[in-house]
GUFI-58838 format. One record per residue (C-alpha): residue number from 1; residue in one letter; z, x, y. Coordinates in pm, 1 decimal. Example, Ala and Ser with C-alpha at 12.3 -4.5 7.8 and 13.67 -1.06 7.14 Angstrom:
<tigu n="1" res="a" pz="780.0" px="1230.0" py="-450.0"/>
<tigu n="2" res="s" pz="714.0" px="1367.0" py="-106.0"/>
//
This chain:
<tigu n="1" res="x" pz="2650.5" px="3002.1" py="-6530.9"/>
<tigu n="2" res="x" pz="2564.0" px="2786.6" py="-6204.1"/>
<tigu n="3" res="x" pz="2305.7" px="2922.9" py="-5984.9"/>
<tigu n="4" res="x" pz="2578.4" px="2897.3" py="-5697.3"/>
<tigu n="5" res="x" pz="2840.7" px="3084.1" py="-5925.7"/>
<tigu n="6" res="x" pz="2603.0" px="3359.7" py="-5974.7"/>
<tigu n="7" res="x" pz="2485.3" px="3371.5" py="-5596.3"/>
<tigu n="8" res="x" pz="2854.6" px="3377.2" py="-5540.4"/>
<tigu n="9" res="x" pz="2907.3" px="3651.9" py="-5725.4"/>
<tigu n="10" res="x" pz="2611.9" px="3871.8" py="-5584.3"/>
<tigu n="11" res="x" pz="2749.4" px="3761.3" py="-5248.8"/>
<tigu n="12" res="x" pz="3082.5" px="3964.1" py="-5360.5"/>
<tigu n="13" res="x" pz="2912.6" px="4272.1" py="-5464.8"/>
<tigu n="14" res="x" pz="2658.1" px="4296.6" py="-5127.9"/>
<tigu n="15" res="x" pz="3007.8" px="4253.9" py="-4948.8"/>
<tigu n="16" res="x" pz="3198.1" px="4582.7" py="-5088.7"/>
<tigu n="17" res="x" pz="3037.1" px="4787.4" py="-4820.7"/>
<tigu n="18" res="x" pz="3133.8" px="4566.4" py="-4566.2"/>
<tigu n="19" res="x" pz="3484.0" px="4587.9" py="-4719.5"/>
<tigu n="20" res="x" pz="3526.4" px="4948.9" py="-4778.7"/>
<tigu n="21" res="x" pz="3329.2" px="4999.8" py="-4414.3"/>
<tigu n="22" res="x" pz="3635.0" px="4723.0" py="-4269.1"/>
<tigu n="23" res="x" pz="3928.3" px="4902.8" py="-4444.7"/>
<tigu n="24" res="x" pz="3814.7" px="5234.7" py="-4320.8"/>
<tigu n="25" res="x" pz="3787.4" px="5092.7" py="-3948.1"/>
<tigu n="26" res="x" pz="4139.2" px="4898.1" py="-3975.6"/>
<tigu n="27" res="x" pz="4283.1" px="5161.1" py="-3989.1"/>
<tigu n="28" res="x" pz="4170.7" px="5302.0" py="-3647.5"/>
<tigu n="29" res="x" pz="4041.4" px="4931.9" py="-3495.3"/>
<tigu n="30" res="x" pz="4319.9" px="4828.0" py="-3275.5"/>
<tigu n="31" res="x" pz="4157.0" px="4541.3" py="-3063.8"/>
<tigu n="32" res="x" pz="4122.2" px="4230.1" py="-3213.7"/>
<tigu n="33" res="x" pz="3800.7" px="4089.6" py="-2996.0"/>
<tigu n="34" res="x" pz="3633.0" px="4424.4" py="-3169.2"/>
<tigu n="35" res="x" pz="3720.6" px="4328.9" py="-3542.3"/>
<tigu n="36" res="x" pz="3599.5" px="3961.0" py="-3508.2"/>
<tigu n="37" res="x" pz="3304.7" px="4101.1" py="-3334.0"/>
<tigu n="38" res="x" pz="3173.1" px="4331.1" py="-3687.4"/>
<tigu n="39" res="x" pz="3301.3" px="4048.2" py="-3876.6"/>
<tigu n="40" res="x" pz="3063.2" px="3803.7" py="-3690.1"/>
<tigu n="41" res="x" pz="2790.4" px="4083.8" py="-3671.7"/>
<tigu n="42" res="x" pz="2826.5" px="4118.9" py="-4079.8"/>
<tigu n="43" res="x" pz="2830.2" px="3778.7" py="-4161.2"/>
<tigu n="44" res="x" pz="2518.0" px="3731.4" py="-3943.4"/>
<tigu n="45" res="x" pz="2332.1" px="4021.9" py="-4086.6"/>
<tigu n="46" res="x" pz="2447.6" px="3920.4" py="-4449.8"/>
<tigu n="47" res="x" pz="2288.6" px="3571.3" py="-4355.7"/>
<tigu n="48" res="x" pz="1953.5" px="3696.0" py="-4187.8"/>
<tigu n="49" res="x" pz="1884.8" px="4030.3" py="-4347.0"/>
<tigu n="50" res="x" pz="1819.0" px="3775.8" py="-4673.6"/>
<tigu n="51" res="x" pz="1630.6" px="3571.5" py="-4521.4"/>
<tigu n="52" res="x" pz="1429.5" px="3871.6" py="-4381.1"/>
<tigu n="53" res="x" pz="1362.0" px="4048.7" py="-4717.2"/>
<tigu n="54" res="x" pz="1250.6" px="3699.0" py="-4876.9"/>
<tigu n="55" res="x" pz="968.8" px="3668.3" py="-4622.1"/>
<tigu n="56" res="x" pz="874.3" px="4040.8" py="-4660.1"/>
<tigu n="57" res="x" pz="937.7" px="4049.2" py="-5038.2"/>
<tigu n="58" res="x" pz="702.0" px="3686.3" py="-5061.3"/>
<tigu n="59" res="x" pz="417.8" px="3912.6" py="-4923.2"/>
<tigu n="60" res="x" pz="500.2" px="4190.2" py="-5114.4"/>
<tigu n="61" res="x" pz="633.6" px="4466.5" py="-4870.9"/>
<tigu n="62" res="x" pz="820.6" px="4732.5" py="-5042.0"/>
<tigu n="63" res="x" pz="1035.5" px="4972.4" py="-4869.3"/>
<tigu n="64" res="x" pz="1150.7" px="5272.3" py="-4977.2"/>
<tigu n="65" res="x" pz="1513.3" px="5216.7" py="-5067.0"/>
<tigu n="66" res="x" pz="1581.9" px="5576.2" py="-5146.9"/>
<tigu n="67" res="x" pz="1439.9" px="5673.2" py="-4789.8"/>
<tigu n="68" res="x" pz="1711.0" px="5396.5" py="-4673.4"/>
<tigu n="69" res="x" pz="1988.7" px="5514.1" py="-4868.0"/>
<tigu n="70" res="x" pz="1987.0" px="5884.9" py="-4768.2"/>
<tigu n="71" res="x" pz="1977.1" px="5801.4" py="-4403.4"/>
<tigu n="72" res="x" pz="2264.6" px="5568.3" py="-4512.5"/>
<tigu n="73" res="x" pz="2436.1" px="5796.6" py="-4693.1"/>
<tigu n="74" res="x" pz="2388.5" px="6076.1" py="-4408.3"/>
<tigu n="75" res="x" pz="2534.2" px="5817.8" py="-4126.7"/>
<tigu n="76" res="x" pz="2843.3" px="5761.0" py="-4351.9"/>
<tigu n="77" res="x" pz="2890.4" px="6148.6" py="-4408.4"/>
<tigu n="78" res="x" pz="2893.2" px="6223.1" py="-4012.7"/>
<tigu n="79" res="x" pz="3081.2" px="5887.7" py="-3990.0"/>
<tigu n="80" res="x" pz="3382.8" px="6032.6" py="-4211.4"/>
<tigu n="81" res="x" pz="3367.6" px="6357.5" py="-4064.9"/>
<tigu n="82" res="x" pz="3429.6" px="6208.0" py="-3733.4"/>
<tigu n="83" res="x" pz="3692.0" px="5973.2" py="-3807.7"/>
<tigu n="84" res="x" pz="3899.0" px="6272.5" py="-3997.8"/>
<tigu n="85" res="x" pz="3819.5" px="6489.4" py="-3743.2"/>
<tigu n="86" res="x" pz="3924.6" px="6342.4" py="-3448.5"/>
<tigu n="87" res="x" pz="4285.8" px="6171.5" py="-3436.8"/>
<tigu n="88" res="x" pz="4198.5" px="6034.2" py="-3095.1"/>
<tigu n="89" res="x" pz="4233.6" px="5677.1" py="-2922.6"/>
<tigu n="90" res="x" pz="4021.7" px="5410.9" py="-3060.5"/>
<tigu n="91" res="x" pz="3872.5" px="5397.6" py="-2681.3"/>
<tigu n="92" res="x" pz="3751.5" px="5761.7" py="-2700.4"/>
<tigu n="93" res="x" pz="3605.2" px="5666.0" py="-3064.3"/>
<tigu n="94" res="x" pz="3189.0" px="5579.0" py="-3087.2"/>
<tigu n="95" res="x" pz="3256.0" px="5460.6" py="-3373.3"/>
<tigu n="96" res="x" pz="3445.5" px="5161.5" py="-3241.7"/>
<tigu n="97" res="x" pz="3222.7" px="5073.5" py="-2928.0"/>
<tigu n="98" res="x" pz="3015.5" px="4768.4" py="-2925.8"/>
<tigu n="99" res="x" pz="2714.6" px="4901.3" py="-2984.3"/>
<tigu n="100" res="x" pz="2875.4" px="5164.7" py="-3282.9"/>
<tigu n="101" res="x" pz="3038.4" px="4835.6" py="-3487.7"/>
<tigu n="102" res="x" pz="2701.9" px="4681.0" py="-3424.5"/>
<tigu n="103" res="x" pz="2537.0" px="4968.0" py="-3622.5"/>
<tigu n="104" res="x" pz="2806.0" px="4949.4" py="-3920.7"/>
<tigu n="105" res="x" pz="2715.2" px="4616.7" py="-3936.7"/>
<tigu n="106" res="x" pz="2401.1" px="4670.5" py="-3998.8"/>
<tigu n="107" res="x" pz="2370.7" px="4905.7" py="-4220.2"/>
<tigu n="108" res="x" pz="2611.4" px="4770.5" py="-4476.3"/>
<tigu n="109" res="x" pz="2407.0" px="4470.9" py="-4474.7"/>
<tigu n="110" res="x" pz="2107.0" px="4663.1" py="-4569.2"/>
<tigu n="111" res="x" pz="2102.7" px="4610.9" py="-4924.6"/>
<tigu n="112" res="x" pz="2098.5" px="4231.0" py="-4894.9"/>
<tigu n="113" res="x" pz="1741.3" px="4306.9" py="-4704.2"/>
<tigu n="114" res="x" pz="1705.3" px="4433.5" py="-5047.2"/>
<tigu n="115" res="x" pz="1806.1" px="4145.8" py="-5268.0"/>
<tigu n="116" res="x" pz="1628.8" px="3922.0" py="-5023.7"/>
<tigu n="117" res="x" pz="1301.4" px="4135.8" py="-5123.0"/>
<tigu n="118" res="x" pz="1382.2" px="4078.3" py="-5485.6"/>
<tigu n="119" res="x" pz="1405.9" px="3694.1" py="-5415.3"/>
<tigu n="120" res="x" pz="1085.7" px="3669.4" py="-5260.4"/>
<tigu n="121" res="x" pz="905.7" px="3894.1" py="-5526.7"/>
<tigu n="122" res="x" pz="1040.5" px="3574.6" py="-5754.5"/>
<tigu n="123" res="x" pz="963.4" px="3296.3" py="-5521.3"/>
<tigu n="124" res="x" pz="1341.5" px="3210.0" py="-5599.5"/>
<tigu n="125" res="x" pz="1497.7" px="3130.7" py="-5267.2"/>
<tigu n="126" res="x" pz="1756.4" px="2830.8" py="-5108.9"/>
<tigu n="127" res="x" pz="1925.3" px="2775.1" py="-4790.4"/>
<tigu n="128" res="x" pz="2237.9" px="2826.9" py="-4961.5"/>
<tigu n="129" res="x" pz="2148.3" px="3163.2" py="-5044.6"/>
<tigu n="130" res="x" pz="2238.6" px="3350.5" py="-4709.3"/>
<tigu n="131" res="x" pz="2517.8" px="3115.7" py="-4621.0"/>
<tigu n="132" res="x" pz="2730.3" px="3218.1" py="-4971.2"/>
<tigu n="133" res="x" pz="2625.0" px="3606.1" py="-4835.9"/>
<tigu n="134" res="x" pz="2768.3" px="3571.6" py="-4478.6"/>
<tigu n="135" res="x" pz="3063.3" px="3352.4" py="-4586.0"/>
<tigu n="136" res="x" pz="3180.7" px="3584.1" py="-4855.2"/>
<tigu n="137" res="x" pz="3066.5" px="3895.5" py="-4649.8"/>
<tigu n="138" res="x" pz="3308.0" px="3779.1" py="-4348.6"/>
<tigu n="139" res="x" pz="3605.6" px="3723.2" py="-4607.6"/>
<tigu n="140" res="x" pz="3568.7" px="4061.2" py="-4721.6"/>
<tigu n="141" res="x" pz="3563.9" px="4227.7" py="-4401.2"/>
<tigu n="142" res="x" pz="3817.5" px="4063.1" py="-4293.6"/>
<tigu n="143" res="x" pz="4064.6" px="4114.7" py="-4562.9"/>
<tigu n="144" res="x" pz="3988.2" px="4530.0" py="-4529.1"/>
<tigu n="145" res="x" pz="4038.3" px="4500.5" py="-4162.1"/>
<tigu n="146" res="x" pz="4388.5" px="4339.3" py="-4251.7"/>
<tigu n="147" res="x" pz="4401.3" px="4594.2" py="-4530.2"/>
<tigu n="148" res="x" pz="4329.0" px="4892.8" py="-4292.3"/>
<tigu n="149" res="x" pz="4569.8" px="4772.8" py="-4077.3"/>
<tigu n="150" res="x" pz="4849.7" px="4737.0" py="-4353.1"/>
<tigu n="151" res="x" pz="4768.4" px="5100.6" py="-4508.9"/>
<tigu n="152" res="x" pz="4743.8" px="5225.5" py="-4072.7"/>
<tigu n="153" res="x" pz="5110.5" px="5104.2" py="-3985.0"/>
<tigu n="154" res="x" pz="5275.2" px="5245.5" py="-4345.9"/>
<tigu n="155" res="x" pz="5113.3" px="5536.6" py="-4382.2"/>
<tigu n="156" res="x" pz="5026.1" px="5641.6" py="-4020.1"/>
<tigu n="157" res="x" pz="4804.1" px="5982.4" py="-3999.1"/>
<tigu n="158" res="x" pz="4763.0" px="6005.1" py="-4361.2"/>
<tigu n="159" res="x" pz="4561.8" px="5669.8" py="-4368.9"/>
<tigu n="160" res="x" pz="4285.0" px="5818.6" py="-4164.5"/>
<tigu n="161" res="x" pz="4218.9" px="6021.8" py="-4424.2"/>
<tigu n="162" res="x" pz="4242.3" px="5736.8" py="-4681.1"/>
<tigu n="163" res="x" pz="3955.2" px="5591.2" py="-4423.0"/>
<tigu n="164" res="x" pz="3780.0" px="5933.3" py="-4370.1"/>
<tigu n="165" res="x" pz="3767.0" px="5988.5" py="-4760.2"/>
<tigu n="166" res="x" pz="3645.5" px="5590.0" py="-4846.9"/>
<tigu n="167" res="x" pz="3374.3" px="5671.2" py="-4577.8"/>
<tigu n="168" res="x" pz="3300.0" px="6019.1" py="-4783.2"/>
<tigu n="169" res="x" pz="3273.0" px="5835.6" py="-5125.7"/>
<tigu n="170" res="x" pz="2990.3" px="5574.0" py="-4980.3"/>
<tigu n="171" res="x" pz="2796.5" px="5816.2" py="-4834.9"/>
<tigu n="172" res="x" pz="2823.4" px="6021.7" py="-5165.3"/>
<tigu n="173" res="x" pz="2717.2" px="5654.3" py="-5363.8"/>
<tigu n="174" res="x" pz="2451.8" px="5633.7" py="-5121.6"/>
<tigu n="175" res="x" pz="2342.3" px="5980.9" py="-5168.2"/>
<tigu n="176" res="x" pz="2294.4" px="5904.1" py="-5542.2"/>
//
């Protein structure tokens, strides 16, 4: 297998955060300047968090992933709480401000920090690296936004809870 296939391929499995995190908030995200703002923010995290964890991971930095992942985990919980808790307009929502969307996008890119770490342990890294990340990362949250927004408009008030219990599940993977 290609080098490119197979950074393809981890590209895809760094982006099912982003897509389960995207199909959760399509279902709630109404304004389209908002979506194409976290998929921007994702695919720019997804290309620097890489490049990041490569220059840490070349000088041998660990972090302590299971530290990361139970703060992770815990943001998702309250995250899914909130969203099946309230049934209120996106505008009243913290979840969907700015600044809120900014933080999603973050944190689901937080385990390519990690495989940029592992990269840099190797001394294996290329420009083309990053880019496959964000370009597949920004397909993928995309297609959950459209998703979201599919599942929102058939299903109504029972696909916040489809969102609320996706949002459950990752913080329970996280957890783990």
């Amino acid at each position: 297998m290609t080098p490119i296939l197979i950074y393809f391929f981890v590209g895809i499995g760094l982006s099912m955060d982003a897509f389960s995190l995207s199909l959760s908030l399509g279902i709630i995200l109404n304004s389209s300047r908002r979506k194409w703002f976290l998929i921007s923010f994702i695919g720019l995290f997804h290309f620097f968090m890489p490049l990041l964890g490569f220059i840490l991971g070349g000088k041998i930095i660990v972090m302590n992933s299971n530290l990361t992942n139970k703060i992770v985990s815990i943001i998702f919980l309250l995250l899914g709480i909130e969203m099946l808790h309230s049934n209120q307009e996106e505008i009243k929502n913290p979840i969907t401000t700015k600044i809120g969307l900014l933080f999603l996008a973050l944190l689901v890119s937080l385990d390519s920090l990690s495989v940029g770490f592992a990269y840099g342990l190797k001394k294996e890294f290329s420009w083309y690296i990053p880019i496959i990340f964000s370009i597949v990362s920004m397909f993928y949250t995309y297609l959950g936004l459209w998703l979201g927004r599919i599942a929102q408009k058939k299903y109504k008030n029972k696909s916040i809870i489809l969102g609320s219990i996706i949002l459950l599940f990752m913080a329970i993977k996280y957890w783990l």
